[in-house]
Every structure is written in C-alpha cells, then in structure tokens.
VOPAGU-2260 file (C-alpha; in pm, 1 decimal, decimal comma):
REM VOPAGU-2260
SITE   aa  ch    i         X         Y         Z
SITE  UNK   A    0   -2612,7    1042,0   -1152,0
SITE  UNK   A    1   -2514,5     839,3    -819,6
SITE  UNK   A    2   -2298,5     624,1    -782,6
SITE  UNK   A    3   -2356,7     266,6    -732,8
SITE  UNK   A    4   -2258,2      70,5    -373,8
SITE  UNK   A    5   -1994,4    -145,2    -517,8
SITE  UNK   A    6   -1950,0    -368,4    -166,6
SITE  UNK   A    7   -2280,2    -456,3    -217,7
SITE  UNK   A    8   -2239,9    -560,9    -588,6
SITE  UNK   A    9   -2135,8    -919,0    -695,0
SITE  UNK   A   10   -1791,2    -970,8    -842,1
SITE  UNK   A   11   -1983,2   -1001,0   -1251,3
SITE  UNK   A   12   -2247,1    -731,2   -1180,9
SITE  UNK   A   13   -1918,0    -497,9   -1076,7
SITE  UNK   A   14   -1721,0    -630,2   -1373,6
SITE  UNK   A   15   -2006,7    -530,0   -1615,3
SITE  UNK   A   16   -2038,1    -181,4   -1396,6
SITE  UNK   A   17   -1661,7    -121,5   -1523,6
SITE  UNK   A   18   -1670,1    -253,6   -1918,3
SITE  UNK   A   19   -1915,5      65,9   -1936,5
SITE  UNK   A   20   -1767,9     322,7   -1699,2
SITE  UNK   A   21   -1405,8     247,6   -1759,8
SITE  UNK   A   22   -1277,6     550,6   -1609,3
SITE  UNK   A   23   -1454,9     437,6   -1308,3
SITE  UNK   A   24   -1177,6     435,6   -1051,8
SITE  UNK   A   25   -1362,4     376,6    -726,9
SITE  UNK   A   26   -1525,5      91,8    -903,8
SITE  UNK   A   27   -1168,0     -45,7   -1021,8
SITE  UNK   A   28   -1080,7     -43,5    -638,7
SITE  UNK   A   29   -1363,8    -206,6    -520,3
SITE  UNK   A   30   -1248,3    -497,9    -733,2
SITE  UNK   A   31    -924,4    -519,3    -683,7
SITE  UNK   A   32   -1000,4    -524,8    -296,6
SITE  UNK   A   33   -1294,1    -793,2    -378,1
SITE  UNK   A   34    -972,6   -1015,9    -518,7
SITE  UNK   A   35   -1049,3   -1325,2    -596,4
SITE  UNK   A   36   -1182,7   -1570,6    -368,3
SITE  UNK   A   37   -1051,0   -1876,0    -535,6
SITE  UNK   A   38    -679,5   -1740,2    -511,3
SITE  UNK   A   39    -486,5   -1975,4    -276,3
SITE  UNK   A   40    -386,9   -1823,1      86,9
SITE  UNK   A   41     -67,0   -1881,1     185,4
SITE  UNK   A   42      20,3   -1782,5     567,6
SITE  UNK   A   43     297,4   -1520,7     634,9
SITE  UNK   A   44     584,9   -1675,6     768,5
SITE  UNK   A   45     652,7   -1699,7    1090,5
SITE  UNK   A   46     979,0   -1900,2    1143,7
SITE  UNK   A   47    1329,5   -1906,1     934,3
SITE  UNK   A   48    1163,4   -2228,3     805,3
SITE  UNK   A   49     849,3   -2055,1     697,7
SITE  UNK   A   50    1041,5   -1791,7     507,1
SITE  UNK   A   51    1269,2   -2047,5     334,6
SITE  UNK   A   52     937,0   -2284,0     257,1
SITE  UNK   A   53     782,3   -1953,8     116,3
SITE  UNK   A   54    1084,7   -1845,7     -94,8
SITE  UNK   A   55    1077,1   -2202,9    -274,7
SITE  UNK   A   56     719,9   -2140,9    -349,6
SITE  UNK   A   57     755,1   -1788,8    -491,0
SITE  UNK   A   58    1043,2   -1963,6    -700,8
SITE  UNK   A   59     856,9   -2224,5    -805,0
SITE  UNK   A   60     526,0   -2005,4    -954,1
SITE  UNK   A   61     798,5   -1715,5   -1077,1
SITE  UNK   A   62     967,8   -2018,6   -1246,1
SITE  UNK   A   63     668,0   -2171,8   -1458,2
SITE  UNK   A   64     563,4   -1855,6   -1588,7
SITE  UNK   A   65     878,3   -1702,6   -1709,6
SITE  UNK   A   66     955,6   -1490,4   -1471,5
SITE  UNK   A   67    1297,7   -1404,9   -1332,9
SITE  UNK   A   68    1366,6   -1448,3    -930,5
C-alpha cells in the first residue's frame, strides 16, 4: 500500500484519511501542521508593551476557560 500525499489533501479528506488509519502518525502531523486557518494570529511581541498587551490576552482566554495563569 502507498501512502497518500497529505499536503496535497484538504483539511476533511485528511480528517477522514485518519478516522480509518488511526495509527497513522505522518497523517496526524500533516494536520496538526495544516492548523487551522480560522485560528486568530496574534504577532510576537516586539516591545515591553507588546509583551505586557500579550500577557493580558493569554490571561484573558486562560481565564474564560478555566484555566489557571
């Protein structure tokens, strides 16, 4: 059997490849690294400011879901 070329697979097609070949690793990694395109981008910081405006963010999100800063 060969394996599939996951960069050339859309994000569903590669989702369905791994619900059958779940011990599919390479095809695992190929989505993670696909991430999700509708995940916000937030630029790394490049002053003191940056870092503190950053920090409150990560704060914020870690706040509404529970988590613990």
């Amino acid at each position: 059997m060969t394996k599939p070329n996951f960069s050339q697979m859309s994000c569903q097609e590669l989702r369905a490849h791994i619900l059958t070949h779940r011990d599919d690793d390479e095809a695992i990694e190929a989505l993670i690294r696909m991430g999700n395109p509708n995940s916000p981008i937030y630029p790394f910081p490049q002053t003191d400011e940056d870092l503190k405006a950053m920090e409150e963010i990560l704060k914020r999100k870690l706040g509404s879901s529970g988590g613990v800063v």
